[in-house]
C-alpha positions as CSV (number, residue, x, y, z in Angstrom):
1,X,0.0,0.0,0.0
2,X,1.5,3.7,-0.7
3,X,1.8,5.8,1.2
4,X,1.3,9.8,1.0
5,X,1.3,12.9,3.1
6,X,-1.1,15.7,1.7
7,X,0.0,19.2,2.0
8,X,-1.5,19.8,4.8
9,X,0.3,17.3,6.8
10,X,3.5,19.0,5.6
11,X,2.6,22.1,6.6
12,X,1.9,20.8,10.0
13,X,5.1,19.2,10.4
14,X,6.9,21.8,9.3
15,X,4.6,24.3,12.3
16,X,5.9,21.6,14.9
17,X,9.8,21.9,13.3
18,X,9.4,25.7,13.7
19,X,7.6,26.0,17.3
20,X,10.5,24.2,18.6
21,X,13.0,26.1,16.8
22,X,11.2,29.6,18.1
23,X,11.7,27.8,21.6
24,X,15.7,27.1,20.8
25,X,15.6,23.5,20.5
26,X,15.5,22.8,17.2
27,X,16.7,19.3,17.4
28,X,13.5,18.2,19.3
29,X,11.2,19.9,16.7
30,X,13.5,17.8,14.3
31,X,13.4,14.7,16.3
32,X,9.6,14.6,16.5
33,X,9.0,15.1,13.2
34,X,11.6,12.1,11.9
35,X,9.9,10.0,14.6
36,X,6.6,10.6,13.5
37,X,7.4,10.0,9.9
38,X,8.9,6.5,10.7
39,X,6.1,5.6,13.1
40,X,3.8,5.9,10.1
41,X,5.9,4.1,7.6
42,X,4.1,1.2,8.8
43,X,0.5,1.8,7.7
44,X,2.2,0.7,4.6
45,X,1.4,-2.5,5.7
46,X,-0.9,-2.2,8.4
47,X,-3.5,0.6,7.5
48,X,-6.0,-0.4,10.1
49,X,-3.1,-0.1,12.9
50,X,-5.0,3.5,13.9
51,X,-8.3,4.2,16.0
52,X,-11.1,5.4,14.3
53,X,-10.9,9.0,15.0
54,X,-13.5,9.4,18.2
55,X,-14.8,12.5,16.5
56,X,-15.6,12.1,13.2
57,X,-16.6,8.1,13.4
58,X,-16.2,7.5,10.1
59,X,-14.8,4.2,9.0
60,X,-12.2,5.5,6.6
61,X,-10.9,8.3,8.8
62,X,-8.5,7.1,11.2
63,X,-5.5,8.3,13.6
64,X,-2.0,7.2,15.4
65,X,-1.5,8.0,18.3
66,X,2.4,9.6,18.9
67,X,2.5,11.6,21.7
68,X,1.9,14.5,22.0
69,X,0.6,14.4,18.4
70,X,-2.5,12.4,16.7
71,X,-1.8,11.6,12.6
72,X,-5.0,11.7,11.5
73,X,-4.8,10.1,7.7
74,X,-7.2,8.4,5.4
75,X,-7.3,4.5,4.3
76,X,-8.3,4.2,0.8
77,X,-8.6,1.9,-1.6
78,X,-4.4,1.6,-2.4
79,X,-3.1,4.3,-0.5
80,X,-2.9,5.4,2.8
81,X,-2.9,9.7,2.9
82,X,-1.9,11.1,6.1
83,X,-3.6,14.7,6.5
84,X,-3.4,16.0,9.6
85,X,-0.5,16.1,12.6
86,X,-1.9,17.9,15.9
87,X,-1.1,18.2,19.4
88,X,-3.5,15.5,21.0
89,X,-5.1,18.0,22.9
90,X,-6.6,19.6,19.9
91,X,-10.4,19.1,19.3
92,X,-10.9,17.7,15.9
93,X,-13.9,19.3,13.8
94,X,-15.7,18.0,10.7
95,X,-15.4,20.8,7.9
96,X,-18.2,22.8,7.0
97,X,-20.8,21.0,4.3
98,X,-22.4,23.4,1.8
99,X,-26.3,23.0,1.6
């Protein structure tokens, strides 16, 4: 299964990478963020390994766990996307739906 980090998911990583630089300690900001990307290498081969995210309780929407962060990402059909990275805390919204 591929696997793919939307835009998004970049830019998040990249937030984290700079927080930590702002704080002077760039190396943890660098550390989290090569941690992270290895702990999701293996939804290559085990997409389901995530919780359905509590919020949005959709089957196809799930996250990992690496604290402090949650990788929210999306199982498809033959790829695994990875959209989101926030702080675990974070509350999780749907996005708005046109009528």
């Amino acid at each position: 299964m591929e696997l793919r980090i939307a835009q998004s998911a970049l830019e998040d990583l990249q937030t984290i990478q700079e927080y930590y630089k702002e704080q002077d300690v760039p190396h943890i900001g660098d550390n989290y963020v090569a941690a992270i990307l290895e702990h999701c290498e293996m939804l290559q081969l085990h997409p389901d390994a995530g919780r359905v995210v509590p919020e949005f309780n959709l089957d196809h929407i799930h996250e990992l766990i690496h604290t402090p962060f949650r990788v929210v990402y999306l199982r498809q059909a033959k790829e695994v996307v990875i959209i989101r990275v926030w702080r675990s805390e974070r509350q999780l919204e749907l996005p708005a739906t046109e009528t």
